[in-house]
C-alpha positions as CSV (number, residue, x, y, z in Angstrom):
1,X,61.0,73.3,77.1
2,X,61.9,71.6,80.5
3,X,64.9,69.6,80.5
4,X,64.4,66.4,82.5
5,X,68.0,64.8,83.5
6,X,66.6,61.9,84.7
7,X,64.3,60.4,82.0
8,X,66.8,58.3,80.7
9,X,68.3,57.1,84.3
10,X,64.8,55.9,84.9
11,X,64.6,54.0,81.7
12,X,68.4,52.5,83.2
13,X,67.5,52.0,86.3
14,X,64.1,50.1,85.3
15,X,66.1,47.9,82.9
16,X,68.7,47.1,85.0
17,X,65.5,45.7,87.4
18,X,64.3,43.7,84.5
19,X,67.4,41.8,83.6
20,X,68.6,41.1,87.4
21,X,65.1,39.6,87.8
22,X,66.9,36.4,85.8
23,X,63.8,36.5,83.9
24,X,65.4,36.5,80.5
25,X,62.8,38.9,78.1
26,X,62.7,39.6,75.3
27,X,63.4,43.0,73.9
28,X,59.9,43.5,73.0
29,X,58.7,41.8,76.5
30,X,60.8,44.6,78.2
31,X,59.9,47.3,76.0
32,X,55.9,46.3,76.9
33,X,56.8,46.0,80.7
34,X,59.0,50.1,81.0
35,X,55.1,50.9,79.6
36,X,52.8,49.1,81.8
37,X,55.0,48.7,85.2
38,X,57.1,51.6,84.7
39,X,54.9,54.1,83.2
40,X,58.2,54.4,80.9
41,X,57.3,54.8,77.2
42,X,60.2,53.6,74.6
43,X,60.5,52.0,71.3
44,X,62.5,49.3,70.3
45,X,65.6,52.0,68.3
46,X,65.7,54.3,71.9
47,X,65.9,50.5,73.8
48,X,68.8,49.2,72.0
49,X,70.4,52.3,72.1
50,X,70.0,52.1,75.9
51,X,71.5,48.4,76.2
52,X,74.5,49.7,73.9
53,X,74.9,52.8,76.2
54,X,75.2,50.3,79.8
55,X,77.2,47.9,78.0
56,X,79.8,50.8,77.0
57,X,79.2,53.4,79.1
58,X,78.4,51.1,82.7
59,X,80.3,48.0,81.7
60,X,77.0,46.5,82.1
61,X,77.6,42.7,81.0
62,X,74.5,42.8,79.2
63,X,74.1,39.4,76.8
64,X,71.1,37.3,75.0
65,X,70.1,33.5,75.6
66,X,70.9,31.5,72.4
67,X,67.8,29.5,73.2
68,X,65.2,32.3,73.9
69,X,67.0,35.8,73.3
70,X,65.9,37.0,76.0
71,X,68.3,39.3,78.2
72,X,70.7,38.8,81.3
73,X,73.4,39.7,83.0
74,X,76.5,37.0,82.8
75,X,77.3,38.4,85.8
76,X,74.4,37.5,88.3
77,X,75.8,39.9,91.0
78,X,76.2,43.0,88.6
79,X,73.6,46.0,89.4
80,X,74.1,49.7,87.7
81,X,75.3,52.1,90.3
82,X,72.4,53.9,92.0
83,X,73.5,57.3,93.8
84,X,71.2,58.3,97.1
85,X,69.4,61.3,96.5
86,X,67.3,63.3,99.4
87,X,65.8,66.6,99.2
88,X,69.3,68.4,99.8
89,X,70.7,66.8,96.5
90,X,67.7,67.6,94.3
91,X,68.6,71.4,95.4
92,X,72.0,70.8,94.5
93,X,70.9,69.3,91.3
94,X,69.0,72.4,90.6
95,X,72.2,74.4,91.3
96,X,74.3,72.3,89.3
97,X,71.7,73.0,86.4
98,X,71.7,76.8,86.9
99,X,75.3,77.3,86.6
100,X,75.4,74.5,83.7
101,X,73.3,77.4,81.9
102,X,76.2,79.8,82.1
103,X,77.9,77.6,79.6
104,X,75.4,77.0,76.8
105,X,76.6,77.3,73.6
106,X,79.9,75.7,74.4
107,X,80.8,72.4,73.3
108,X,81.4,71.5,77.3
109,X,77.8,71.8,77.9
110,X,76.8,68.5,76.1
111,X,79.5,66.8,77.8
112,X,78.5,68.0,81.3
113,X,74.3,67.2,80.8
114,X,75.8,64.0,79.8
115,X,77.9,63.1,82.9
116,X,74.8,65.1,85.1
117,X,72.5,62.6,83.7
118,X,75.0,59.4,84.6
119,X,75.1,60.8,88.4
120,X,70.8,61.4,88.2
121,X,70.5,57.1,88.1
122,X,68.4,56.4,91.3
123,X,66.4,53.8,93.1
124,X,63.5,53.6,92.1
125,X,61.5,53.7,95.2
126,X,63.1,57.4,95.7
127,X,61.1,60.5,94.4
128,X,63.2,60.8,91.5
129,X,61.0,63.4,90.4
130,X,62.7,65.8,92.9
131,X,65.7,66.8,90.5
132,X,63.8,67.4,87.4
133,X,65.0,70.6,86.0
134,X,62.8,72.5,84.5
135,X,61.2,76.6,85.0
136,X,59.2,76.6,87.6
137,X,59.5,79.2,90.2
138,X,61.2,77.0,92.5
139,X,64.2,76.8,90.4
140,X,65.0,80.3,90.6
141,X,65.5,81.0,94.1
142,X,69.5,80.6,93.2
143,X,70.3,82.3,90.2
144,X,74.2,83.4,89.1
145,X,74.6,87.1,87.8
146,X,77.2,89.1,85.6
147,X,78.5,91.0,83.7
148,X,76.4,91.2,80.3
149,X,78.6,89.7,77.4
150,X,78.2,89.4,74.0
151,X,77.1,86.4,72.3
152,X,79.7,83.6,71.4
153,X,79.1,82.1,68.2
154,X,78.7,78.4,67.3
155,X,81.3,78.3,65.0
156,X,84.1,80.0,67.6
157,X,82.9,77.5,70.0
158,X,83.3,74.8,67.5
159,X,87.1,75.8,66.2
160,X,88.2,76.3,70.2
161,X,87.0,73.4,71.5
162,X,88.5,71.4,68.1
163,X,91.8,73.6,68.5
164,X,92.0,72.6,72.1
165,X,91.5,69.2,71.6
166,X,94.1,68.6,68.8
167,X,96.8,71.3,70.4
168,X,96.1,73.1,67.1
169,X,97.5,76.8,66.6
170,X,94.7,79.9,64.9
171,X,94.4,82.3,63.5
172,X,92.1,85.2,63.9
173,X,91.6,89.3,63.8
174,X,91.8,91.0,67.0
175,X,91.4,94.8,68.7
176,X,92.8,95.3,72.0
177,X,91.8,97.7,74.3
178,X,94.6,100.2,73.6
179,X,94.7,99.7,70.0
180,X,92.4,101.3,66.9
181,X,93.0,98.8,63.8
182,X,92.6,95.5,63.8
183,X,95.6,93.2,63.7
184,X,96.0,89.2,62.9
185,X,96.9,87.0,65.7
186,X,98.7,83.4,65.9
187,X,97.8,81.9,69.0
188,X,98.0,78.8,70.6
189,X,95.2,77.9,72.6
190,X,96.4,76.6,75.6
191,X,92.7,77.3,78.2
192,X,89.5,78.8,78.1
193,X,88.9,81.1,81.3
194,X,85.2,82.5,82.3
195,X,85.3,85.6,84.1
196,X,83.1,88.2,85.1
197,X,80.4,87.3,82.4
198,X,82.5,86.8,80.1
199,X,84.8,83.8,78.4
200,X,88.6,84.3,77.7
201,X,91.1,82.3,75.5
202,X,94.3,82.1,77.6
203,X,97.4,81.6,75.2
204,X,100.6,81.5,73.7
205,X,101.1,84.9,70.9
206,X,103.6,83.1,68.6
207,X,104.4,86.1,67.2
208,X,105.6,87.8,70.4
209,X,105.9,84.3,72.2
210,X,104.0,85.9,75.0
211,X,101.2,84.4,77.0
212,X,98.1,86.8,76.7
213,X,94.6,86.3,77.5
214,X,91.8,87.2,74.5
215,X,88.3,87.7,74.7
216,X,86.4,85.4,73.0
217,X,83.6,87.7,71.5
218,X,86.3,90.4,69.8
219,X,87.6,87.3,67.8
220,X,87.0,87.8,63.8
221,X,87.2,85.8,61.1
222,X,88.4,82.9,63.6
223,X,90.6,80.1,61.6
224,X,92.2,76.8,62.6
225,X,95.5,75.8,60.9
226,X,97.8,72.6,60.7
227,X,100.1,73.7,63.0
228,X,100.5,71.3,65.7
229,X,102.0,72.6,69.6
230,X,102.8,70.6,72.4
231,X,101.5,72.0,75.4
232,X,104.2,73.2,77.9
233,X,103.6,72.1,81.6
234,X,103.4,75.4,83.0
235,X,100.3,76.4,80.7
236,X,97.8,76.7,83.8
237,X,96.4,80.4,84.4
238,X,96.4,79.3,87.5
239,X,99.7,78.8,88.2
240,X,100.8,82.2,86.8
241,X,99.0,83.9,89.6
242,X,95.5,83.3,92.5
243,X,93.6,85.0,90.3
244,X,91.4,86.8,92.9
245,X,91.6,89.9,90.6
246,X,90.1,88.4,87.3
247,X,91.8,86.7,84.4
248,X,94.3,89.8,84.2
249,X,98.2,89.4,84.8
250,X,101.6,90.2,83.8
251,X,104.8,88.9,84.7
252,X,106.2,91.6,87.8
253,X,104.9,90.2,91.9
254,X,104.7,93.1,93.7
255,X,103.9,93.2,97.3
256,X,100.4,95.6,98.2
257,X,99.3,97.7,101.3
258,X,95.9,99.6,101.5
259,X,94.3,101.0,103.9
260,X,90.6,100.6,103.9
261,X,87.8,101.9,106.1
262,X,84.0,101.4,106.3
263,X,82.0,98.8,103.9
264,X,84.9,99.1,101.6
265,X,87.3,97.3,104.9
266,X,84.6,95.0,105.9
267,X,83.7,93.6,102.7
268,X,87.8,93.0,102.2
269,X,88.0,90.8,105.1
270,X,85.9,88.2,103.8
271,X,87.9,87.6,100.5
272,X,91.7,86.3,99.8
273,X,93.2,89.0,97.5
274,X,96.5,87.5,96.6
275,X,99.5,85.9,98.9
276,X,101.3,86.8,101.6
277,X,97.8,88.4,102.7
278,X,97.6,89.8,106.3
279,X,95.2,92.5,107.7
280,X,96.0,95.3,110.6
281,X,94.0,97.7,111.8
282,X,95.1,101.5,111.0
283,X,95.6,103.3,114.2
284,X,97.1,106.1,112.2
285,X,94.3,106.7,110.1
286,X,90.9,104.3,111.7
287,X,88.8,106.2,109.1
288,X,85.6,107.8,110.3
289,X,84.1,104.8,112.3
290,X,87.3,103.8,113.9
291,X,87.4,100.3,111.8
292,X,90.1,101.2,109.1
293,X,92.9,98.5,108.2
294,X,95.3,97.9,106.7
295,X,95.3,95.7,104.0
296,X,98.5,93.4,102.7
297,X,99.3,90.8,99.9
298,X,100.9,89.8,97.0
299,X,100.2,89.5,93.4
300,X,101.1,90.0,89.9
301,X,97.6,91.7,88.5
302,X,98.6,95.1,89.1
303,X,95.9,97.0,86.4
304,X,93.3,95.0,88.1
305,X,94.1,96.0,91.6
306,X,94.7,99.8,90.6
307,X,90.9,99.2,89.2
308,X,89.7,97.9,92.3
309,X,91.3,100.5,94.8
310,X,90.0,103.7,92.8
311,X,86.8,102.0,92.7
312,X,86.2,102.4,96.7
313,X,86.0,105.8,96.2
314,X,87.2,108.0,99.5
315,X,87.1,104.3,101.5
316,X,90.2,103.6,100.3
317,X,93.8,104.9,99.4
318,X,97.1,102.8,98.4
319,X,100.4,103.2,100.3
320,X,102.6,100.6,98.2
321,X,103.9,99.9,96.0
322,X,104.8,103.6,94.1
323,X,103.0,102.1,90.4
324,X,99.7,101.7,92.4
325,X,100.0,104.9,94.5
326,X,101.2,106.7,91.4
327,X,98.0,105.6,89.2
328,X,96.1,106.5,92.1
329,X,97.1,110.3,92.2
330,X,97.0,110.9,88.7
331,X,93.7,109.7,88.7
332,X,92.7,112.1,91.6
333,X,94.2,115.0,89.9
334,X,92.2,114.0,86.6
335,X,89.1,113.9,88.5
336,X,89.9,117.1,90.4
337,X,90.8,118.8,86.8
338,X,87.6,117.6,85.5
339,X,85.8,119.1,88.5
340,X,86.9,122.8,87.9
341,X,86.1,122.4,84.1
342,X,82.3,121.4,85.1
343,X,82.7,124.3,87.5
344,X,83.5,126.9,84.8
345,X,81.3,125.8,82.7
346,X,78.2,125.7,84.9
C-alpha cells in the first residue's frame, strides 16, 4: 500500500486557507468545502483531530465565534508554515523515504514519518503530488543496500526504545563471537548504532563496567529492570573513535601505515580512514602499475582494520604497527598451510 506523506498537509494547508479567509465556518461548512473545493474528503472525528493537531502541534491560534461558531484565527496575520518544494525536493523526499525504510520496525520510524509529514505542508498551487511516496518504478532508481540481517523483533524494539528513554538498565542472554554458551548480561543502554545492515546496542556491561557494543538480533529473552543510570557525558560512540571502520573499537590508538596498489589504492583515496590520515606514493614498492601508496592514520579499531587489509588480497600489505603486520603473516602462513593440504589431497 502506498504511503502518501502529504495527505494530511493538504488537509492543513486547505484549512489554514479556510480560516485566514475571515469567513468564520462552521465545522461542518468546512468539512463540505475540503470535499467540493479541495477534492479533500474528511469527516467531522479526522477534522477536529486536525484543528487539535495545528493548535498543539503549529501553535495555530485556532478559536470559535461565540455568536456563530464558526472558526478563526485570533491572530489575523497567523498562516501555517508552507516549505517550497520543486522537482529537486520531491527527489529528495523520495530519498528521505527510502532510507526511512531501513528503520521500519523501530519505534524511531513513527516519529520520523511524523516530522516528514510536518516538512511535506505546501502551497497549494505547487504539484504537491510530486513527493507522494509510493512503488512505482520511479522510486527505485536510489535504493540503499547491505548486509542481510536478521529480523529485529517488536518487542526488543519496544524494551530499547523504553530503556533508552527512561535511562533504564536490562537484562538479557547473549553469545559472542568467541564464546559457545550463552551468558546473562546487565547492560546499560546508552545508543543504538546501525551498521553494515545491521543495528547495534552500544553500552555500559555493569558487570565488567566496560563499554561493549551488542547486536541486537543475538539478544534473548530481553528484560527491562528498575534500575535507573544517569548517563555519563562521554557516552557518544562517536567520541570513542571516527568510526570509518564500523561500530568496532577498543581502548589502544595506534598509528597505521599500508601500502596499497591498484583498485585497492584508488578506491582508498576517496575515503577518511581514521586521523592523522596522509597518503604518499611508494617509490619503493609502486606495485605493478606504478600507482602504489602509502597509506597513514590513526585509530583505535584495530580487528576491523586487520579485516579490511587481508581483504585486499595481494593489493595490499601492512608495515605498522607489529599487531597488524603480525595478524597479517599468520594469516598468510594459514592460507599457505591450507594450500599444500588441498595439494596433497588432490
Amino acid at each position: 500500500m502506498a504511503v502518501d506523506f502529504t495527505e494530511k498537509a493538504k488537509r492543513f494547508q486547505a484549512i489554514d486557507e479556510i480560516i485566514a479567509s475571515g469567513r468564520k465556518l462552521k465545522w461542518d461548512e468546512i468539512v463540505s468545502e475540503l470535499n467540493d473545493v479541495y477534492d479533500l474528503k474528511t469527516s467531522r472525528s479526522s477534522f477536529f483531530r486536525d484543528i487539535k493537531e495545528l493548535q498543539e502541534k503549529y501553535q495555530a491560534p485556532i478559536d470559535t465565534d461565540f455568536e456563530t461558531s464558526g472558526y478563526f484565527y485570533t491572530d489575523p496575520k497567523y498562516r501555517l508554515p508552507r516549505f517550497y518544494t520543486d522537482e529537486n525536493a520531491a527527489k529528495a523526499a523520495k530519498l528521505i523515504k527510502t532510507l526511512m525504510d531501513m528503520v521500519k520496525g523501530n519505534p524511531l520510524y513513527k516519529e520520523a514519518q511524523e516530522v516528514f509529514e510536518s516538512l511535506a505542508i505546501e502551497n497549494h498551487d505547487l504539484t504537491i503530488e510530486n513527493i507522494k511516496i509510493d512503488k512505482k518504478p520511479d522510486n527505485d532508481r536510489i535504493i540503499f543496500v547491505g548486509a542481510p540481517n536478521t529480523q529485529v523483533s517488536a518487542e526488543t524494539w519496544r524494551i530499547i526504545d523504553k530503556a533508552l528513554r527512561e535511562n533504564r538498565v536490562i537484562t538479557f542472554d547473549y553469545i559472542a563471537n568467541v564464546e559457545k554458551e550463552s551468558k546473562v548480561r546487565m547492560v546499560q543502554p546508552w545508543q543504538l548504532i546501525f551498521d553494515d545492515g545491521n543495528w547495534n546496542l552500544h553500552g555500559l556491561n555493569v558487570v565488567k563496567h566496560v563499554a561493549h557494543r551488542y547486536s541486537l538480533e543475538k539478544m534473548k529473552n530481553l528484560k527491562i529492570t528498575n534500575d535507573v543510570f544517569t548517563l555519563p557525558k562521554d557516552y557518544d560512540f562517536r567520541k570513542l573513535t571516527r568510526g570509518s571502520f564500523g561500530c568496532m573499537a577498543d581502548d589502544d590508538f595506534l598509528d597505521y601505515k599500508i601500502h596499497l596498489h591498484g583498485y585497492a589504492a584508488r578506491y582508498a583515496q576517496t575515503k577518511i580512514w581514521g586521523d592523522n590520515q596522509t597518503i604518499i606514493p611508494d617509490k619503493k614498492n609502486p606495485g605493478p602499475d606504478g600507482d602504489g601508496i602509502i597509506l597513514n592514520f590513526r585509530t583505535n579499531q584495530l580487528i576491523c582494520v586487520q579485516r579490511w587489509v587481508w581483504k585486499w588480497a595481494d593489493e595490499a600489505w601492512p608495515i605498522e604497527p607489529k599487531e597488524l603486520v603480525k595478524d597479517w603473516l599468520e594469516k598468510r602462513s594459514n592460507v599457505n598451510l591450507l594450500n599444500v593440504s588441498l595439494g596433497q589431497i588432490n
